[in-house]
N, C-alpha and C positions, 0 to 999 in steps of 0.2 A: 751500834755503829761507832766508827773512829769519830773526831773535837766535831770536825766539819761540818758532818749531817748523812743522812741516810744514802749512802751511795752503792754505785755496784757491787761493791768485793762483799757490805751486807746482804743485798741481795743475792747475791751467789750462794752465797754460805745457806742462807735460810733453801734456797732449791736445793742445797747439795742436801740437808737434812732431809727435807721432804721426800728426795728419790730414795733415801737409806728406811724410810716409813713412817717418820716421825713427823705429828704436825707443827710446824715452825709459823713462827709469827714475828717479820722484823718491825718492831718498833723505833719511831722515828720520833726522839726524845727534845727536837727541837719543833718538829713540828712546820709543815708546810710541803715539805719533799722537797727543798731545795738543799742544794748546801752551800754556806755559809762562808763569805772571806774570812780569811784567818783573824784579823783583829776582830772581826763580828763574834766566831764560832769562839774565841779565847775570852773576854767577856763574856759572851753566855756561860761559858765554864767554868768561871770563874764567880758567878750569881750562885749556882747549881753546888758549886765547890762551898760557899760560904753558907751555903744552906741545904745540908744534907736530907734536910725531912722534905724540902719538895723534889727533891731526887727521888728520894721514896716512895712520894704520893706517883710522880711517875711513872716508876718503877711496877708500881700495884694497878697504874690506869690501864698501862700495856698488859700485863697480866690479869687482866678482867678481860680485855681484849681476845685475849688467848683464848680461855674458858669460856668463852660465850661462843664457840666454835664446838657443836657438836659430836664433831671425832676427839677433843680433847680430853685426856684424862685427868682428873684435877687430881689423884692420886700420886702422879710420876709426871711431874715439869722441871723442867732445868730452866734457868738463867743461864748465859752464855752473854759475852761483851767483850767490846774493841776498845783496845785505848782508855776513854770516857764512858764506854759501854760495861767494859769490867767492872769500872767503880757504881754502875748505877745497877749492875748486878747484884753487886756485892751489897748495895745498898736495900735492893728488894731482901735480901735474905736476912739484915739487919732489921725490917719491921717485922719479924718473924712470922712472913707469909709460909707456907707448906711447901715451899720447896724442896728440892732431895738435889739439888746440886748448885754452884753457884760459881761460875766458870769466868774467869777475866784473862783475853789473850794480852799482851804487853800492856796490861793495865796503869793507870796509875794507881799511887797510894797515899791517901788523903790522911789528915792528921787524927791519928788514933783516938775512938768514940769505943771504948770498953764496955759499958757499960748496956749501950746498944749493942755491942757482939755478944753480949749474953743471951740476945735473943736468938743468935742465928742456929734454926734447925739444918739447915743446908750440909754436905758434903765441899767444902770449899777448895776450890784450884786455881790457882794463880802462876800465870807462864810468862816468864820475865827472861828477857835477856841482861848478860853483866854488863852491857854497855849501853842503855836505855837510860839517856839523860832525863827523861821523865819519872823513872823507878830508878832512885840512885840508892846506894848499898844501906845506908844512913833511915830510908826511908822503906825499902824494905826490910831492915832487922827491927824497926819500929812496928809495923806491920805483923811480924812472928814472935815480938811480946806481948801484942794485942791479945792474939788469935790464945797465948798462953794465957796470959792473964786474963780472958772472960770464960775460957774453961771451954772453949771449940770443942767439939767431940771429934769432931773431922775434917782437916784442913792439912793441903799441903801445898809449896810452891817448889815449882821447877827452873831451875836457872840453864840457860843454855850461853856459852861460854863466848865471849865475843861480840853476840848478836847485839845489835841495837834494837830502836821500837820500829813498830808497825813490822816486822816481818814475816807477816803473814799477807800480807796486801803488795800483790805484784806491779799494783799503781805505784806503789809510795816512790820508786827509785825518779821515775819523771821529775820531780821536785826537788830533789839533789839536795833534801837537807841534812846536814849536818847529823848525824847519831840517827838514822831513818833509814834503814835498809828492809827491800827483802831479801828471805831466805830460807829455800827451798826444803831443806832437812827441818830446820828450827821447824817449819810453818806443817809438817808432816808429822814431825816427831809431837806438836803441842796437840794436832787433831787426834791423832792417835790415842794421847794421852786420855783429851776427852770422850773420847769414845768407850775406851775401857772403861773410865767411872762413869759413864751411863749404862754399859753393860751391870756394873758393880751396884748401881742404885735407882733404876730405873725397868732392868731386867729388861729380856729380850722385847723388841720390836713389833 
């Protein structure tokens, strides 16, 4: 889920997966089922930020989560993540759990840990717009010398031209902030994206 806490546009997404046959499981990475005022939810992010291995451990609690879910294949799981959700995907895929994809919609990107991307087995996809004060250009070319320098086997990022963050959350415009739009192509053209690399790495439904 996006900074704040587990809210609708998460749960949506985990049903839309479910009706497509996939069992989904949203994890709620702050814990309580509330979400969070923004000086709260930016502090907690900012703990989480400064300490990537309990990002991790989270990362792997909610994925025990998953798996203990008897339709689930532990063969073909994906990570998928919003905002703070990306990074703490991307984080699962850096303790080198058995993932086959590791998916961040307008992620952020947190200061390059190489040495931990060595581990990542995952298929990596990262969907950023150019105008996302959160992923500034600086920070993701940081980001695509990481992914070169630990020796990725499989990673790519998509830029969509313009877009700022959250545009995939038809909440975010309410809030009128500053580089936070949705937007309706971006938020189709990034599901799409993931779709075909779960097709590519996870194999039919």
């Amino acid at each position: 889920h996006e900074g704040p806490g587990l809210r609708r546009h998460s749960r949506d997404v985990a049903k839309r997966l479910a009706g497509l046959g996939y069992v989904a499981f949203a994890l709620d990475y702050h814990g309580g089922g509330e979400l969070l005022p923004m000086p709260e939810a930016m502090e907690r992010l900012n703990e989480l930020i400064a300490d990537p291995s309990q990002t991790g451990r989270l990362a792997l609690a909610g994925l025990d989560v998953l798996l203990s879910e008897s339709r689930a294949d532990p063969r073909r799981v994906a990570a998928i993540g919003y905002c703070f959700g990306g990074v703490l995907s991307l984080e699962l895929a850096r303790t080198g759990a058995d993932v086959k994809a590791a998916v961040g919609f307008h992620p952020g990107y947190t200061p390059p840990r190489t040495e931990d991307s060595k581990k990542i087995r995952a298929s990596v996809l990262m969907l950023s717009g150019t105008e996302d004060p959160f992923a500034t250009a600086e920070q993701r070319s940081a980001f695509e010398q990481e992914m070169r320098d630990a020796g990725v086997a499989d990673w790519r990022m998509e830029l969509y031209g313009g877009i700022g963050h959250s545009f995939t959350n038809p909440d975010v415009d309410a809030l009128k902030m500053p580089g936070m739009a949705y937007d309706s192509r971006a938020d189709a053209r990034s599901w799409d994206s993931m779709i075909r690399l779960f097709d590519e790495v996870l194999g039919p439904v």
